[in-house]
C-alpha positions as a printed NumPy array, in Angstrom:
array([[-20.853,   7.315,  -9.243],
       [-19.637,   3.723,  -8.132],
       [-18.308,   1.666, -11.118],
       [-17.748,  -1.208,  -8.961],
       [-17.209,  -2.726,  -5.265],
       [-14.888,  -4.45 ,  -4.426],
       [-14.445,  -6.855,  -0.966],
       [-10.934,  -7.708,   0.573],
       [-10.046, -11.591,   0.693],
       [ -7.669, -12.716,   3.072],
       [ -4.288, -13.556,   1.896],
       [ -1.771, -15.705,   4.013],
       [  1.808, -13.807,   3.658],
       [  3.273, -16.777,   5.051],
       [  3.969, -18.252,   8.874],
       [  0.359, -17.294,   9.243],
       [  0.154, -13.381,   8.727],
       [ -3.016, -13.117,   7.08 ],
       [ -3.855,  -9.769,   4.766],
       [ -6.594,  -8.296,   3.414],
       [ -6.564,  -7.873,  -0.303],
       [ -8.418,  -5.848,  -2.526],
       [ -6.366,  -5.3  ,  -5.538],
       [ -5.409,  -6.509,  -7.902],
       [ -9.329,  -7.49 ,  -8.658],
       [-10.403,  -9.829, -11.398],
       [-12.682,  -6.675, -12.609],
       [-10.669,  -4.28 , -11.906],
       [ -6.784,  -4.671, -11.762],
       [ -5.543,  -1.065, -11.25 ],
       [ -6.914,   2.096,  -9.949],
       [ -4.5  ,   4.812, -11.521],
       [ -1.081,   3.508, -10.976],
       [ -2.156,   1.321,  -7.608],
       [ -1.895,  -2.191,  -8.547],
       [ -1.746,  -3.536,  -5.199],
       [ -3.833,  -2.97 ,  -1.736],
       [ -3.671,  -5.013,   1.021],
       [ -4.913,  -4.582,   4.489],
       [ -2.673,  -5.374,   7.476],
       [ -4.463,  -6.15 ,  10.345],
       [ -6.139,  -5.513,  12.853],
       [ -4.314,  -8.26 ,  14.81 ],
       [ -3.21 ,  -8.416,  18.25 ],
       [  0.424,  -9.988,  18.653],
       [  1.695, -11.196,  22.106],
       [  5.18 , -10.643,  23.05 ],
       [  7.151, -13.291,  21.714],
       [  5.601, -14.148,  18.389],
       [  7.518, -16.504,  16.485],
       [  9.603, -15.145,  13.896],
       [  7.51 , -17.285,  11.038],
       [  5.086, -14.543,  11.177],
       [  7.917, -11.905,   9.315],
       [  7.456, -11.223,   5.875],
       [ 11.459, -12.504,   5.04 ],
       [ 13.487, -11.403,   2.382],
       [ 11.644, -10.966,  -0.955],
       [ 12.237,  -9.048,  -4.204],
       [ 10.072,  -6.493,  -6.191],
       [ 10.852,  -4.814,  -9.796],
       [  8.893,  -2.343, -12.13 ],
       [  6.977,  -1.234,  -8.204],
       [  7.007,   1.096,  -5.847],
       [  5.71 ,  -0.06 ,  -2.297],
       [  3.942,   2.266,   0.214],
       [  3.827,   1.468,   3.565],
       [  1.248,   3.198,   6.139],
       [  0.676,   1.526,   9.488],
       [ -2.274,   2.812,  11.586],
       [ -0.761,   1.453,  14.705],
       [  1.853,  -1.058,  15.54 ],
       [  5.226,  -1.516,  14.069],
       [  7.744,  -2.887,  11.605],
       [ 11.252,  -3.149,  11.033],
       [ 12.569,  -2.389,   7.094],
       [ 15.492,  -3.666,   5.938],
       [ 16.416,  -3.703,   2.337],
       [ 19.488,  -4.257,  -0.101],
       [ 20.486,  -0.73 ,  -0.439],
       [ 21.452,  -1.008,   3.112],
       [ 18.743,   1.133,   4.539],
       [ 17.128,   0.038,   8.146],
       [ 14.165,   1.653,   9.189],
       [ 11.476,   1.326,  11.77 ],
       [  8.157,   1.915,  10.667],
       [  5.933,   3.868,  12.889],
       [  1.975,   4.782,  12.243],
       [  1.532,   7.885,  10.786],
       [  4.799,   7.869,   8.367],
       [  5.268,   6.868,   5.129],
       [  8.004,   4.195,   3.86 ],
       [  8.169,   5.029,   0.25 ],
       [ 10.27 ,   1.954,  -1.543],
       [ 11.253,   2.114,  -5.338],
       [ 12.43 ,  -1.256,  -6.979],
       [ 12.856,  -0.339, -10.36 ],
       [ 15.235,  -2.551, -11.977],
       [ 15.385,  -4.654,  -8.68 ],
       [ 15.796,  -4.369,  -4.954],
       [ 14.904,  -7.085,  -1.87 ],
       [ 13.764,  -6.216,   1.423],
       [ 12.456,  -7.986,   4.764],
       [  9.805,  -6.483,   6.761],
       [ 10.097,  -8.008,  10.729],
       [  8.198,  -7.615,  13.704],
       [ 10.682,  -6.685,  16.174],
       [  8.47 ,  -4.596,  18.191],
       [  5.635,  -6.451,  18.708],
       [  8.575,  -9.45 ,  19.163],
       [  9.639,  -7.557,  21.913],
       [  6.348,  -5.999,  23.345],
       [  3.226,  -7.023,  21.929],
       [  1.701,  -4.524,  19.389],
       [ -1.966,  -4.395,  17.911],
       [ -0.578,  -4.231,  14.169],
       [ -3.084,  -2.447,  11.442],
       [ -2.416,  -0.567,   8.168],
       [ -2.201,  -0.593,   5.202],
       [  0.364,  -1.503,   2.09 ],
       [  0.039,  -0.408,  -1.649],
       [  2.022,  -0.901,  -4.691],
       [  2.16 ,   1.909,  -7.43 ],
       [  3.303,   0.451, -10.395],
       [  5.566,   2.718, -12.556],
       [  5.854,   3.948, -15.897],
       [  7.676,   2.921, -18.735],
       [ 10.011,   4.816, -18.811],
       [ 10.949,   5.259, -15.364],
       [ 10.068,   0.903, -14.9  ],
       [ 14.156,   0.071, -15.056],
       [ 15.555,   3.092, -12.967],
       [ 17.992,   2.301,  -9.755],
       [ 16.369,   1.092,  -6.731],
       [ 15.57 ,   3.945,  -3.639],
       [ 13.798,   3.895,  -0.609],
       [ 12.751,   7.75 ,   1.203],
       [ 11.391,   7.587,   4.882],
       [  9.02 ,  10.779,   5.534],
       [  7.75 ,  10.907,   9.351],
       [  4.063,  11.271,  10.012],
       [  4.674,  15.055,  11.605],
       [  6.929,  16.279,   7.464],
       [  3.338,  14.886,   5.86 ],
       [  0.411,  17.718,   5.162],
       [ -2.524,  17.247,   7.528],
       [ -6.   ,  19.005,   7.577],
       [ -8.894,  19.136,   9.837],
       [-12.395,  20.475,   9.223],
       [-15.851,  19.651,  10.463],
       [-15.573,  16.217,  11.906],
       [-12.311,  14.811,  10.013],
       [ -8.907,  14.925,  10.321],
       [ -7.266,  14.118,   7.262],
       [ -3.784,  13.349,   6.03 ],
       [ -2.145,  13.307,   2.497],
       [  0.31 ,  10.599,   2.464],
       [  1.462,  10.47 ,  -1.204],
       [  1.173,  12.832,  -4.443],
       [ -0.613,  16.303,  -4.591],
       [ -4.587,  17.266,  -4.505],
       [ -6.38 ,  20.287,  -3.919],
       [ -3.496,  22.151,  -3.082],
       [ -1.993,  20.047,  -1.056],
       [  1.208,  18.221,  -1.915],
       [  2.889,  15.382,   0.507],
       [  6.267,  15.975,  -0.928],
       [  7.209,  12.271,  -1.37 ],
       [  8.927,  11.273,  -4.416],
       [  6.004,  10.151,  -7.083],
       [  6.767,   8.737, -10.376],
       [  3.41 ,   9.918, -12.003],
       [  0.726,  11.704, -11.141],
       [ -1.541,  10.263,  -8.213],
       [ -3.075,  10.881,  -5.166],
       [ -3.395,   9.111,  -1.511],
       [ -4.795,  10.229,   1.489],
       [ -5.83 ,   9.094,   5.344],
       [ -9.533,  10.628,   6.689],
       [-10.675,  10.161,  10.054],
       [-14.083,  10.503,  10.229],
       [-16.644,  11.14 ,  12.863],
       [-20.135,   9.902,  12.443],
       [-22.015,  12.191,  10.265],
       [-19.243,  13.813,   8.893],
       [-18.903,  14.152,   4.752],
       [-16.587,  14.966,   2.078],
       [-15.997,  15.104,  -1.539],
       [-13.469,  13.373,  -3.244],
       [-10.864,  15.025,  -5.01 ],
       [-11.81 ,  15.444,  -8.6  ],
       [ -8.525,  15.983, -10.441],
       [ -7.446,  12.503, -11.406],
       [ -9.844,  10.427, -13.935],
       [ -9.595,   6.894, -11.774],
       [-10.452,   7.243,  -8.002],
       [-11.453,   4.981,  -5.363],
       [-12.482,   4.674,  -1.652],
       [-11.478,   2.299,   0.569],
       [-13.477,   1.998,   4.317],
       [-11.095,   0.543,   6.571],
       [-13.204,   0.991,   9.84 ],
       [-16.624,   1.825,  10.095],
       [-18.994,   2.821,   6.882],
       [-19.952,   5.262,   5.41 ],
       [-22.503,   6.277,   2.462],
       [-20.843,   7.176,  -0.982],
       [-24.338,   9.084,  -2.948],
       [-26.772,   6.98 ,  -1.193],
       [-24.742,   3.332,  -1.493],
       [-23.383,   1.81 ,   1.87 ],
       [-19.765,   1.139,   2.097],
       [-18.784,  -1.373,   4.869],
       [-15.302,  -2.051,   6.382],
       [-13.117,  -3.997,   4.291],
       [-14.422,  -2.562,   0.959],
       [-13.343,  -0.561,  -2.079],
       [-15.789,   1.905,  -4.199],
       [-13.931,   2.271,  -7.681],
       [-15.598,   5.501,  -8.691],
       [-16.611,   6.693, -11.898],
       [-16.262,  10.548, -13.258],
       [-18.108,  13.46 , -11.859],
       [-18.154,  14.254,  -8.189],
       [-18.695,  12.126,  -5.598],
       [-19.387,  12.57 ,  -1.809],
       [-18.355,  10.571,   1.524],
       [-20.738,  10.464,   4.225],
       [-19.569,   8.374,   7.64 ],
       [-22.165,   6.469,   8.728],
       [-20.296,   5.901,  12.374],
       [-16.774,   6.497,  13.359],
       [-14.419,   6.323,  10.468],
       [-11.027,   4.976,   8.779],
       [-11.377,   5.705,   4.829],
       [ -8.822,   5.977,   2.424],
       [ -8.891,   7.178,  -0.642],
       [ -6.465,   7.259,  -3.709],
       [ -6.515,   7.541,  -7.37 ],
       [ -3.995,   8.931, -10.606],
       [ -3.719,   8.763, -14.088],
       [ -3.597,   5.784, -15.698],
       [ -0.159,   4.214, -16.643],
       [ -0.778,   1.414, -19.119],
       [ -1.272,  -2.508, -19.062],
       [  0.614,  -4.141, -16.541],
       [  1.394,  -7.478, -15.792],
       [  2.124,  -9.067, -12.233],
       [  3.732, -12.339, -11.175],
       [  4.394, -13.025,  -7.66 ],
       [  5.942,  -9.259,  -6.395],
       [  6.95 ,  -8.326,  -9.859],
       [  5.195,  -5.776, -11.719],
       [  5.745,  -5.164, -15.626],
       [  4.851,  -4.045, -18.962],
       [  6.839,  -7.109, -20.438],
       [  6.14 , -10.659, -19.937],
       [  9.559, -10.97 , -20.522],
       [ 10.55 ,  -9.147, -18.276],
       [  8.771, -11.28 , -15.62 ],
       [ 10.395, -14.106, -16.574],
       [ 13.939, -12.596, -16.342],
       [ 13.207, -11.61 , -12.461],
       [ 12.019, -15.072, -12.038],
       [ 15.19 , -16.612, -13.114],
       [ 17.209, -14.069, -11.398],
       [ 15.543, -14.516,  -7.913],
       [ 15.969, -18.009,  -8.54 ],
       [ 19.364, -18.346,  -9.585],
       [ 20.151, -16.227,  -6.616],
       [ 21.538, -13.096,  -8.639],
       [ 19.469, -10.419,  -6.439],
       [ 21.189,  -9.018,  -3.313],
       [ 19.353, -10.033,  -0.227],
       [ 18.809,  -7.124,   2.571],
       [ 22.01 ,  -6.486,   4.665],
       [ 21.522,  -7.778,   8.229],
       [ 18.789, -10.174,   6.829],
       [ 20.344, -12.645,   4.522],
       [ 19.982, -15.799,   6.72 ],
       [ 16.407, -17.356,   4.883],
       [ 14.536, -15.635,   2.325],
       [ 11.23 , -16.606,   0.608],
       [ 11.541, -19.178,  -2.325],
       [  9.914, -18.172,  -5.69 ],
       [  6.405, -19.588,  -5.939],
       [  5.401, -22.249,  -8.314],
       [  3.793, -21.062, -11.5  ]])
């Protein structure tokens, strides 16, 4: 049932906030819409951390971003004018469309230490919808669906699946969703969507008699498939229908290389709004 495995490498955000990322994969660039998955975390931050570790001002296009955080916090701003603190549990769904910036800070842990962990994934979008206007929708952890049967506690943070819907704004169809699993506990994963995968955050577990350690992703092939937690438990697992080709350069997402190009000169030339209340340093387009 596994197509392929892949392992997170760390990624520096900048200032020294290193990530864990697992897409986009040389084999494998997209699961469904998800062209981005990077793990936050875990990190302990002392009161006081020096503001070099926020991720400043950036822009996106052709993306939406989901944010989950396990525990810790983080403070959104964007250049709609929306400010929102992040909190574990809830989802922060972003749309950039034809272009928006935002600035995710660590004023909490600034102000009181936090043990930061979570996770954040990009969905691109599809054609048609690729240019729309910018949004951003905040949906606490208590409006999202949760379950709990033998030994998990699950969560659906984004799309619909066995009956279940999340009720966030999707742009096509997918699925996401947060298990907690005890040891010994095991589940099958939803079989509606053609491209799935599993993600262990914490723990293991056994996907049809192949080990899946922390900090790995099963991309899973049709048919069923079946999680078993080897100990205690984080997995997430997402999937959807396929969108396209899609290309990626920097935080832009596109079907047209041209397109690319024009958000490169734009950020550049300084012709994207930065987020209000954050417009003081922002982070420089990279060479290349």
């Amino acid at each position: 049932m596994i197509e392929l495995i892949i392992d997170k490498r760390t990624r520096d955000l900048g200032g020294g906030f290193e990530v864990g990322r697992v897409l986009p994969f040389a084999k494998r660039r997209m699961v469904g819409p998800f062209i981005f998955f990077d793990q936050m975390g875990p990190v302990d931050f002392a009161p006081g951390i020096p503001r070099e570790l926020d991720v400043r001002p950036h822009p996106h296009i052709g993306l939406s971003t989901v944010t989950y955080l396990y525990s810790g916090a983080m403070t959104h701003r964007d250049s709609l004018g929306f400010k929102q603190e992040i909190k574990p549990g809830a989802v922060n769904w972003m749309t950039a469309g034809k272009g928006i910036t935002h600035s995710e800070r660590l004023e909490y842990a600034r102000m009181n230490g936090a043990h930061m962990h979570g996770i954040q994934a990009w969905v691109a979008l599809p054609n048609e919808v690729e240019e729309i206007d910018p949004g951003f929708w905040h949906h606490p952890a208590e409006s999202l669906p949760t379950w709990t049967e033998p030994g998990i506690r699950g969560r659906i943070i984004a799309g619909a699946a066995e009956g279940l819907d999340a009720g966030v704004r999707v742009n096509s169809p997918l699925f996401y969703m947060h298990w907690e699993m005890d040891a010994g506990a095991s589940r099958g994963v939803p079989s509606e969507y053609p491209e799935r995968a599993v993600y262990v955050t914490t723990g293991s577990a056994d996907i049809d008699g192949q080990v899946l350690n922390a900090g790995q992703m099963a991309v899973l092939g049709k048919g069923d498939a079946r999680v078993t937690a080897r100990e205690p438990s984080t997995v997430m697992v997402l999937g959807g229908e396929p969108i396209g080709e899609r290309f990626i350069f920097w935080n832009f997402v596109s079907s047209s290389k041209d397109r690319l190009e024009q958000a490169k000169s734009d950020w550049k030339q300084g012709r994207m709004k930065l987020p209000d209340g954050d417009t003081e340093v922002f982070t420089p387009l990279p060479e290349g």
